[in-house]
FIZA-77761 format. One line per field, with one value per atom (N, C-alpha, C): residue number from 1; residue in three letters; x, y, z; atom name. Coordinates in nm, 2 decimals. Layout:
drentor: [NUM|...]
semi: [ala|...]
px: [X|...]
py: [Y|...]
pz: [Z|...]
torlo: [CA|...]
//
This chain:
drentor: [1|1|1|2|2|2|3|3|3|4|4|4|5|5|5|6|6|6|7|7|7|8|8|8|9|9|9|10|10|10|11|11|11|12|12|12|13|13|13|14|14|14|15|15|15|16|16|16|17|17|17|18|18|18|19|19|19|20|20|20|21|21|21|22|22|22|23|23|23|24|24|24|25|25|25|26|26|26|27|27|27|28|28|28|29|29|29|30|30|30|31|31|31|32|32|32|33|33|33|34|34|34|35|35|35|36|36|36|37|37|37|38|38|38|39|39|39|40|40|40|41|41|41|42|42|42|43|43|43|44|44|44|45|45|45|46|46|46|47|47|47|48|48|48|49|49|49|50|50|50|51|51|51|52|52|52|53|53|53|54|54|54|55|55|55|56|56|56|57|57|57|58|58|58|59|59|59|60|60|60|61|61|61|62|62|62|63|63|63|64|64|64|65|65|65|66|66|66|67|67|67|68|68|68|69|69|69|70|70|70|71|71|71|72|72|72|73|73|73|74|74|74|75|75|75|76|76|76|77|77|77|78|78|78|79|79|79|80|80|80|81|81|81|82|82|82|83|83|83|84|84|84|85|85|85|86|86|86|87|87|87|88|88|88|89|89|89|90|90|90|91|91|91|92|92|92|93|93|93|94|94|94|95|95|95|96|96|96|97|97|97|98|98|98|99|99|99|100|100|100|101|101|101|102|102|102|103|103|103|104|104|104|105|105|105|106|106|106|107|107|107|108|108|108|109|109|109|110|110|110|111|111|111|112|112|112|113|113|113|114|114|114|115|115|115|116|116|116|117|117|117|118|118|118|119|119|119|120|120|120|121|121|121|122|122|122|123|123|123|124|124|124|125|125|125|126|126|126|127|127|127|128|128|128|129|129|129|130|130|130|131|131|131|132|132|132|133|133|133|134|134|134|135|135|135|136|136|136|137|137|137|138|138|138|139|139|139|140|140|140|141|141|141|142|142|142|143|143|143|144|144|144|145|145|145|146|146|146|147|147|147|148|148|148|149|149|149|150|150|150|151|151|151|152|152|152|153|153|153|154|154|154|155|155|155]
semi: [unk|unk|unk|unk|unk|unk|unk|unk|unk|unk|unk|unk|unk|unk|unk|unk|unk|unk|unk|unk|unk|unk|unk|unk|unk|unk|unk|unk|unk|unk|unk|unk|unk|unk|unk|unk|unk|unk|unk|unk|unk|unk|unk|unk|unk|unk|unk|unk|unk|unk|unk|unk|unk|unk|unk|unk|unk|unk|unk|unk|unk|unk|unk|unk|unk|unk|unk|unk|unk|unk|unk|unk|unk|unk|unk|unk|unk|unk|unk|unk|unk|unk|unk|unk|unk|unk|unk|unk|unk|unk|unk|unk|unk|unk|unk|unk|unk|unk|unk|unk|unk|unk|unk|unk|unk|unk|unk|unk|unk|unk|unk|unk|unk|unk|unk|unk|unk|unk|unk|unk|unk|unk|unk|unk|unk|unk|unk|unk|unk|unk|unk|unk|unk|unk|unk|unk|unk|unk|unk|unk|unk|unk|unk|unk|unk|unk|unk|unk|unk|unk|unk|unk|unk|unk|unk|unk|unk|unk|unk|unk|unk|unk|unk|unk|unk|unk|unk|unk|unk|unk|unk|unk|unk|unk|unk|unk|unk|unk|unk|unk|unk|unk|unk|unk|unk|unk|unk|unk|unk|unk|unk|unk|unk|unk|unk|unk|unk|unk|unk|unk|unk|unk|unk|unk|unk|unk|unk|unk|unk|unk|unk|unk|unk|unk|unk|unk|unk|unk|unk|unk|unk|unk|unk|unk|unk|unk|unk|unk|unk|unk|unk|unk|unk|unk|unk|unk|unk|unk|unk|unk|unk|unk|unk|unk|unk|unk|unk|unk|unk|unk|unk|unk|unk|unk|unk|unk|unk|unk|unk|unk|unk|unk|unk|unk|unk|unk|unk|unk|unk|unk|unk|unk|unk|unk|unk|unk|unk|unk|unk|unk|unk|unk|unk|unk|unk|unk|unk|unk|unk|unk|unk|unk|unk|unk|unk|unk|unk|unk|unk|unk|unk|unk|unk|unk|unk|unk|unk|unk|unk|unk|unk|unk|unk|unk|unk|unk|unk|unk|unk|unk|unk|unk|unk|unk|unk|unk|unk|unk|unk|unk|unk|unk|unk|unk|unk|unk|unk|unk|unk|unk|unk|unk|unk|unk|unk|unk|unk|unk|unk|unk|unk|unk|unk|unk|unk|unk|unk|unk|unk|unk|unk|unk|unk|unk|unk|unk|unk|unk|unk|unk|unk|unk|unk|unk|unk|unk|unk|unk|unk|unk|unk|unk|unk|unk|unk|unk|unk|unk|unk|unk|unk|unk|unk|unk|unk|unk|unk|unk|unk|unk|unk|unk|unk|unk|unk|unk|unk|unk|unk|unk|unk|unk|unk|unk|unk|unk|unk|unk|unk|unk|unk|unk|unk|unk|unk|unk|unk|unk|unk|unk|unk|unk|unk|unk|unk|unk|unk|unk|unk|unk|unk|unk|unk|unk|unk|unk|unk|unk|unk|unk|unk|unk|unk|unk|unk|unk|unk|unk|unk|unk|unk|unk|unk|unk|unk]
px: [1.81|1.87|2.02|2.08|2.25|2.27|2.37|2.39|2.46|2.53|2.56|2.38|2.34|2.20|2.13|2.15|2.06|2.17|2.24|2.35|2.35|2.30|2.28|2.15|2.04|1.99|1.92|1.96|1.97|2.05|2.15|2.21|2.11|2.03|1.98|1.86|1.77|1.69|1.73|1.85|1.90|1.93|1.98|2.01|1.88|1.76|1.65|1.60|1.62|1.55|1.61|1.74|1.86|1.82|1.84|1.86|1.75|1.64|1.55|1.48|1.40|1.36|1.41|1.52|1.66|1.69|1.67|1.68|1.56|1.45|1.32|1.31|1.34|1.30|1.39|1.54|1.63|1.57|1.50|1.49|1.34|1.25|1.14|1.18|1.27|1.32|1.40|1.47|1.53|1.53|1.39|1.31|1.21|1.20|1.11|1.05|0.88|0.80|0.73|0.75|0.66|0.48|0.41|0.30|0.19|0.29|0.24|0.14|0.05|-0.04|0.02|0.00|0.04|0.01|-0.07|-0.18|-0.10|0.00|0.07|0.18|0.22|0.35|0.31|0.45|0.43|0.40|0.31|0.30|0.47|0.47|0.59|0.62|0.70|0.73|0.66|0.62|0.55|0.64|0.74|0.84|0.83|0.86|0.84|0.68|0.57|0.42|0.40|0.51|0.47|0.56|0.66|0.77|0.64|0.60|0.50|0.34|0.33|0.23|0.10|0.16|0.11|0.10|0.20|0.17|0.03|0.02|-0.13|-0.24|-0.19|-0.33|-0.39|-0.31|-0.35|-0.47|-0.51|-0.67|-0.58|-0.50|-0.42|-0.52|-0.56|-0.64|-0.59|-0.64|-0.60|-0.55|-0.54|-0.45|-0.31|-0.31|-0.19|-0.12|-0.18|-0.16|-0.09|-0.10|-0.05|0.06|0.10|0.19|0.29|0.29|0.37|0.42|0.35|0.37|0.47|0.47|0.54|0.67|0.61|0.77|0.91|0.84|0.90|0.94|0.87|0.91|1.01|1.00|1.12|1.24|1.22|1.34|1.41|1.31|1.37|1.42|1.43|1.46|1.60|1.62|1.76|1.83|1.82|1.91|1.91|1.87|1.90|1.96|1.96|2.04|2.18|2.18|2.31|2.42|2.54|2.64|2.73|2.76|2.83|2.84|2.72|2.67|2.67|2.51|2.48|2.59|2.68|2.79|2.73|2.70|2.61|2.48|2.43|2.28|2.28|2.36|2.37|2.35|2.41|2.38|2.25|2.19|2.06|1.97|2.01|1.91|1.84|1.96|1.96|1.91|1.96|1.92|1.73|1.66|1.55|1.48|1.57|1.54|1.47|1.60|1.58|1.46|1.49|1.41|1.30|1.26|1.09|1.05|1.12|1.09|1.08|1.13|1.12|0.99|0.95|0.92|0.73|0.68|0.60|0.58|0.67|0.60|0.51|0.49|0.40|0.27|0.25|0.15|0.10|0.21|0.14|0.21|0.29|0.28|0.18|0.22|0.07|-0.03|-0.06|-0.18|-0.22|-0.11|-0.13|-0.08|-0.09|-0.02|0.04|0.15|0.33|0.35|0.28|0.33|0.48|0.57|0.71|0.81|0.73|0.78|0.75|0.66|0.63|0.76|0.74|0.83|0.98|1.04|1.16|1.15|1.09|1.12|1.08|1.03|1.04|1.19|1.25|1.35|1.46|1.45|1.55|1.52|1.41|1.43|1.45|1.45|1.52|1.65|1.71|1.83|1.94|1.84|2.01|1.96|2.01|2.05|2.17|2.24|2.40|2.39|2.56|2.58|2.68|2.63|2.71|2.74|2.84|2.86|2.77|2.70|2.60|2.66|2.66|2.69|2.58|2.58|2.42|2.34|2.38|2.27|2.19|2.24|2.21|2.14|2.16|2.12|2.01|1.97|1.88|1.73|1.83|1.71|1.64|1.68|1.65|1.55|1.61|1.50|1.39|1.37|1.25|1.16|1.27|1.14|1.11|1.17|1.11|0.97|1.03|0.89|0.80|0.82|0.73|0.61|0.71|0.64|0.56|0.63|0.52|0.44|0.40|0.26|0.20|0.27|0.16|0.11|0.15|0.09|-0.06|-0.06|-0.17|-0.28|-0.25|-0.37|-0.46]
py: [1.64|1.63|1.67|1.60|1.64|1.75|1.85|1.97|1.98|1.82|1.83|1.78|1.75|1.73|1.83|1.91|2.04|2.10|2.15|2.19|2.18|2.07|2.00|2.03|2.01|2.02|2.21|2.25|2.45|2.47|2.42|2.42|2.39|2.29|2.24|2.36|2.36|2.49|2.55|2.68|2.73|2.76|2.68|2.59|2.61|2.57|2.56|2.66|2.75|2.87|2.93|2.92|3.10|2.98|2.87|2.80|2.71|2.67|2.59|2.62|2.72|2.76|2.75|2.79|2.78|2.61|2.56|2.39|2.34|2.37|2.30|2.39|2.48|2.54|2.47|2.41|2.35|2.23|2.11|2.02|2.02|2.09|2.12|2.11|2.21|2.23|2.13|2.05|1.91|1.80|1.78|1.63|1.61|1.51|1.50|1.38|1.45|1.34|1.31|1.17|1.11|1.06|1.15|1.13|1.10|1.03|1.02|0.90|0.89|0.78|0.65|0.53|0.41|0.44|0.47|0.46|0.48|0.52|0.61|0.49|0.37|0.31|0.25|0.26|0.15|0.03|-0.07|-0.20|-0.26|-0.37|-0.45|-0.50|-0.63|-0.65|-0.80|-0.89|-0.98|-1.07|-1.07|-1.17|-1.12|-0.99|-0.98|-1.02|-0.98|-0.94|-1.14|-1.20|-1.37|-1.37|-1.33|-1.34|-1.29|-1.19|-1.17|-1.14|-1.25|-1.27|-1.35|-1.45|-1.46|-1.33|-1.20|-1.12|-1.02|-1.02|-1.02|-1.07|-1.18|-1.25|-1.27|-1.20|-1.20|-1.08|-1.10|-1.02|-0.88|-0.78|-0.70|-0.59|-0.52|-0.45|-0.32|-0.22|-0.08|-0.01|0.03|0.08|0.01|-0.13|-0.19|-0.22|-0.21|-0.23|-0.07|0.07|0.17|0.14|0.12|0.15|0.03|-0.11|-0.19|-0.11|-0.06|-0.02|0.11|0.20|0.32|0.24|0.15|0.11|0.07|-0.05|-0.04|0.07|0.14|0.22|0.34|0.36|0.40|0.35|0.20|0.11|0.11|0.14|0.07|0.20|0.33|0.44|0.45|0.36|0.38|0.31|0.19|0.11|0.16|0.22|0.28|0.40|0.46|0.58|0.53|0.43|0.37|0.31|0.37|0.27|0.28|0.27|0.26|0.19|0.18|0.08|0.01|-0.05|-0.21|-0.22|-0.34|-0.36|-0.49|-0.60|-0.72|-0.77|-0.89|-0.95|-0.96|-1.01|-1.04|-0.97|-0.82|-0.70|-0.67|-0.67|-0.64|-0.73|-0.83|-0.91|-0.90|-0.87|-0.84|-0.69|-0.64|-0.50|-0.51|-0.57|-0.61|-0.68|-0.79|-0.84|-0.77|-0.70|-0.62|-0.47|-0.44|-0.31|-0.31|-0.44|-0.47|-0.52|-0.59|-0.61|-0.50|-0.44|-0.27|-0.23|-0.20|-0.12|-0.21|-0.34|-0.36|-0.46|-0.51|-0.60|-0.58|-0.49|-0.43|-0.42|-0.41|-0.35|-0.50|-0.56|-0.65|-0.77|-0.81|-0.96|-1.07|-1.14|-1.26|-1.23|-1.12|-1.07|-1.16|-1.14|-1.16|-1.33|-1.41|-1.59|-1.58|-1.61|-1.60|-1.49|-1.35|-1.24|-1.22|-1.24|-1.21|-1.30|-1.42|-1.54|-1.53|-1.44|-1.45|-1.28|-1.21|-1.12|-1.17|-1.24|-1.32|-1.42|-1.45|-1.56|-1.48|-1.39|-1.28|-1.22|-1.19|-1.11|-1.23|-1.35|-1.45|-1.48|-1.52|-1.52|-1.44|-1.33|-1.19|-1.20|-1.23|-1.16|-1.29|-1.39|-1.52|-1.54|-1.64|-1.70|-1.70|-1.67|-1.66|-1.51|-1.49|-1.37|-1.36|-1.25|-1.18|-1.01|-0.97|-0.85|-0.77|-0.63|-0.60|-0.47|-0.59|-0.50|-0.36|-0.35|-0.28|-0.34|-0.43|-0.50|-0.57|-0.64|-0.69|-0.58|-0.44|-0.38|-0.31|-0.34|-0.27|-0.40|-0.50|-0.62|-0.62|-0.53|-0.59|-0.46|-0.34|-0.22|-0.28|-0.32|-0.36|-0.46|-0.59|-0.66|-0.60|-0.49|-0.42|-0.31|-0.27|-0.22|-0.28|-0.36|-0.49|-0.51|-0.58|-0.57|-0.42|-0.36|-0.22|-0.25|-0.25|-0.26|-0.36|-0.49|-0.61|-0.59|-0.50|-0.53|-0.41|-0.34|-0.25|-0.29|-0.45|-0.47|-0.60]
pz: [5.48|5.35|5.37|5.34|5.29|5.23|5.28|5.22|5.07|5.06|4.89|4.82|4.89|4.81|4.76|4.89|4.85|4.77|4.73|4.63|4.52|4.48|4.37|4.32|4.42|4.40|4.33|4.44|4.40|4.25|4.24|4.09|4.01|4.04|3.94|3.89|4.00|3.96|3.91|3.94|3.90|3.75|3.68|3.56|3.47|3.54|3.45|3.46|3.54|3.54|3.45|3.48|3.32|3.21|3.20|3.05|2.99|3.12|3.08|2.91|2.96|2.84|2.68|2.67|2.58|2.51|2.63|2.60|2.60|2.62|2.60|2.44|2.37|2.20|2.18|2.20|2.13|2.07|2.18|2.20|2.11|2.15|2.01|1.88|1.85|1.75|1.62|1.70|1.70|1.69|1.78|1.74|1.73|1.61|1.51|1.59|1.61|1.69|1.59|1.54|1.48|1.47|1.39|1.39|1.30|1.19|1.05|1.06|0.97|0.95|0.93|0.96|0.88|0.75|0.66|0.58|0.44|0.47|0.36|0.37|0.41|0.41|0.23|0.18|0.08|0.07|-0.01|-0.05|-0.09|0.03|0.00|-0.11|-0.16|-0.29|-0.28|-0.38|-0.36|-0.23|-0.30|-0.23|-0.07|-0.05|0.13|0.18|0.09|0.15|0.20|0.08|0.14|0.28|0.28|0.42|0.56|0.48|0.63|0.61|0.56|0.57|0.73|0.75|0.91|0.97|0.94|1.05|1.00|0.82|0.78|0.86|0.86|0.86|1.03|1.14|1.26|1.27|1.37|1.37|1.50|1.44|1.58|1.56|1.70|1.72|1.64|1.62|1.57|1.59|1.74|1.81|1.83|1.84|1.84|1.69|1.59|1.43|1.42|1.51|1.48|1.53|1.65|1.76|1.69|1.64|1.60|1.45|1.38|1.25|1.25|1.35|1.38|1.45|1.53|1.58|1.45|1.36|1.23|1.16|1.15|1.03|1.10|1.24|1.24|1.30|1.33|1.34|1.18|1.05|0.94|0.88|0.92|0.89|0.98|1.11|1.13|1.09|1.06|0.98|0.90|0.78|0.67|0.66|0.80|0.77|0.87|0.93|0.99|0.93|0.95|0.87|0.95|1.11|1.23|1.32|1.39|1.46|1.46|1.39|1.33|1.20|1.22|1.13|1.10|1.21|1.10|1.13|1.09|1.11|1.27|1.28|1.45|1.59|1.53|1.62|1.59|1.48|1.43|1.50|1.50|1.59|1.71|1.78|1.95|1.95|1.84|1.91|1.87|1.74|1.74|1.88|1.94|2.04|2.14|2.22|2.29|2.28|2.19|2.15|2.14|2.08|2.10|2.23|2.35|2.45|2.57|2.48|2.63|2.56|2.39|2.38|2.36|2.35|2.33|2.47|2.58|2.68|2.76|2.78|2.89|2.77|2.70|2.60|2.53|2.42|2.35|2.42|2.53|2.59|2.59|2.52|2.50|2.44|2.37|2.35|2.19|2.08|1.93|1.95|1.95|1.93|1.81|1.85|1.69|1.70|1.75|1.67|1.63|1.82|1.79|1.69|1.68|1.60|1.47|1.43|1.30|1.22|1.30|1.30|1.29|1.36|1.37|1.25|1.18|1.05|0.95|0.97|0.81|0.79|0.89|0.89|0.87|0.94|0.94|0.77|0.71|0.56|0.50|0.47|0.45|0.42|0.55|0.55|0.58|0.66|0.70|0.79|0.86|1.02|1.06|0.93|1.00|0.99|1.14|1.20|1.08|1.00|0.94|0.87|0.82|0.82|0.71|0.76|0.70|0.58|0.47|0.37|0.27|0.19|0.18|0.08|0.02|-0.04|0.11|0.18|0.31|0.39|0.43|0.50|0.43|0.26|0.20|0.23|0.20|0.20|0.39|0.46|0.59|0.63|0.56|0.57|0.47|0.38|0.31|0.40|0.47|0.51|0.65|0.74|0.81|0.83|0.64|0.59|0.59|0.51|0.51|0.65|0.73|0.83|0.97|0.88|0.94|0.85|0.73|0.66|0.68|0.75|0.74|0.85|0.98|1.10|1.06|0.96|0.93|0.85|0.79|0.67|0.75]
torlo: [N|CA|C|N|CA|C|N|CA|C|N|CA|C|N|CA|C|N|CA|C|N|CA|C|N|CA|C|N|CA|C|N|CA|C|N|CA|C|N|CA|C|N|CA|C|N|CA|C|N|CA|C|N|CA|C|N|CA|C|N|CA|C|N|CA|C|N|CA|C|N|CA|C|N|CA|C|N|CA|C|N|CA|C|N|CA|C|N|CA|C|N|CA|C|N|CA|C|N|CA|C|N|CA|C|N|CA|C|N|CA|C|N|CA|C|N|CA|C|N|CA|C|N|CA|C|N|CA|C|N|CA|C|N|CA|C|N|CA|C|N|CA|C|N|CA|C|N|CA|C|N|CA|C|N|CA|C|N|CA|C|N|CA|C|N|CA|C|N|CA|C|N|CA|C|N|CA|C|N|CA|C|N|CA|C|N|CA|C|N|CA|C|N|CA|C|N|CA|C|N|CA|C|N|CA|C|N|CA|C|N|CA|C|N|CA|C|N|CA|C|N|CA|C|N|CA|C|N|CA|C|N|CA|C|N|CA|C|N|CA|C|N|CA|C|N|CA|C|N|CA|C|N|CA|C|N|CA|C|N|CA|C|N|CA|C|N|CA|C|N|CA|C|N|CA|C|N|CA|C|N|CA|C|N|CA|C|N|CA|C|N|CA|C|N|CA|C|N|CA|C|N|CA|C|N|CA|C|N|CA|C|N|CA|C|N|CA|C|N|CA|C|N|CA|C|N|CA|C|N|CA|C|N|CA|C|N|CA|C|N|CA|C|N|CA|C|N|CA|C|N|CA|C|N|CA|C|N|CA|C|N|CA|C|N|CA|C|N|CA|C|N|CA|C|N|CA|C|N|CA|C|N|CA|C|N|CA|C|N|CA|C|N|CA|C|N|CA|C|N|CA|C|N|CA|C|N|CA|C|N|CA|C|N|CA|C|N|CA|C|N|CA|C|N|CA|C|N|CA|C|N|CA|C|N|CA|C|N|CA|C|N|CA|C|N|CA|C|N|CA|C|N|CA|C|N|CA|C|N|CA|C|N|CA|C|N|CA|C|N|CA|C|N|CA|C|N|CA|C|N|CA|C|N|CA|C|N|CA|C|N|CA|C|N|CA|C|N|CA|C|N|CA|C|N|CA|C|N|CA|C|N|CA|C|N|CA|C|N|CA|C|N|CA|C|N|CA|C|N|CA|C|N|CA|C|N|CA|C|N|CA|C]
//
């Protein structure tokens, strides 16, 4: 081993030993691990419960009806507390894109037929196909059909 490795490496213990502790209560303290029931989400509004309806009407097992419903609801709790970031539809998209493919490929790949497609046309009727700038009537309508879709992946 390289003597800057071990260096690094000694600092590092080091570190966790005087401060570990200190930053493992911070870090408790701090973040909020979500463990609430689906059960409790609100009923959508007619108009969204038709936008996502397909994702009703798929047969998703219970375990994966939690884990998609939690992913929503706290994707739809950052856009609603975001006004920096996501500035229009377009960033929203990709970051939807992406976010669901880290966070469900290994788990629900192939598993549901439409699921990602039915998800992607709720939101595209919702909110637009054009890339545009997300004002807050726009960013209210896109937390709702998010909701939305955490509760339709639960009924």
């Amino acid at each position: 081993m390289k003597d800057k490795t071990r260096i690094i490496l000694a600092l590092t213990l080091v570190f966790i030993a005087l401060f570990g502790e200190k930053v493992l209560d911070l870090i408790k303290n701090n973040v909020e691990i979500v463990t609430e029931s689906t059960s409790s989400i609100d009923e959508p509004s007619m108009e969204n419960k038709d936008l996502v309806k397909p994702i009703s009407e798929l047969n998703i097992e219970k375990q994966d009806s939690e884990l998609i419903s939690l992913f929503y609801l706290e994707l739809a709790d950052v856009i609603d507390k975001d006004d920096t970031i996501i500035s229009s539809t377009g960033q929203f998209r990709n970051l939807n894109i992406y976010a669901g493919l880290l966070h469900f490929n290994t788990t629900l790949r192939d598993k549901y037929k439409n699921l990602g497609e039915s998800i992607d046309s709720a939101i595209v009727n919702a909110i637009g196909k054009s890339d545009v700038v997300m004002d807050e009537q726009k960013r209210q309508d896109l937390v709702d059909i998010i909701n939305a879709i955490a509760w339709s992946a639960t009924q």
